[in-house]
C-alpha positions, 0 to 999 in steps of 0.5 A, a space after each residue: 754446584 757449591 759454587 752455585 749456592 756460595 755465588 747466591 749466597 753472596 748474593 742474597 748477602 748483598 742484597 741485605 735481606 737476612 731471609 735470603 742470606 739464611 735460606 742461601 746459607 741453608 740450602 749451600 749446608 744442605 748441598 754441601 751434606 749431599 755432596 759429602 754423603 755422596 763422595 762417602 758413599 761412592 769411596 765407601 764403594 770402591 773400596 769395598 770392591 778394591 777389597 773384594 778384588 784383592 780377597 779374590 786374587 788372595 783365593 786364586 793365589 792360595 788356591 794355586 799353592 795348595 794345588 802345587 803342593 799336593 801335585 808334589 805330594 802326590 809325585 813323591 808318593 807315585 816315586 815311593 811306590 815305584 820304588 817299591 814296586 822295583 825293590 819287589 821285582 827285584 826281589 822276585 827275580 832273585 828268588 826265583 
């Protein structure tokens, strides 16, 4: 489409008209802006869901690290009370 309005622009500068070459030049500037405002907001765009994409990967990953450590937690104090409970048979059977 630039290529367009830059060929009718040339156009309209040979044919001498100065009307023709600033409406030409007009509407090449008016193009040229949507194209720019379209690529900005289509990068605006996939960045934003680049951005949502790692923040949600980040969440699984830190999600996946707290479960890990209170699975470990929950181990260790599961064997600190076996233990007891063994200490306390233990001493049951002694006592008796």
């Amino acid at each position: 489409m630039d290529a367009v309005t830059e060929v009718s622009a040339e156009v309209a500068k040979e044919t001498d008209k100065p009307e023709a070459v600033e409406v030409a030049e007009e509407v090449h500037d008016q193009v040229a802006e949507k194209v720019v405002a379209q690529v900005l907001e289509t990068v605006q765009q996939q960045v934003a869901e680049a951005v949502q994409d790692q923040a949600e990967a980040l969440q699984k990953k830190v999600e996946e690290i707290v479960m890990e450590k209170v699975a470990e937690t929950v181990q260790k104090k599961a064997e600190e009370v076996q233990q007891q409970t063994e200490q306390r048979t233990e001493e049951k059977k002694d006592v008796l």
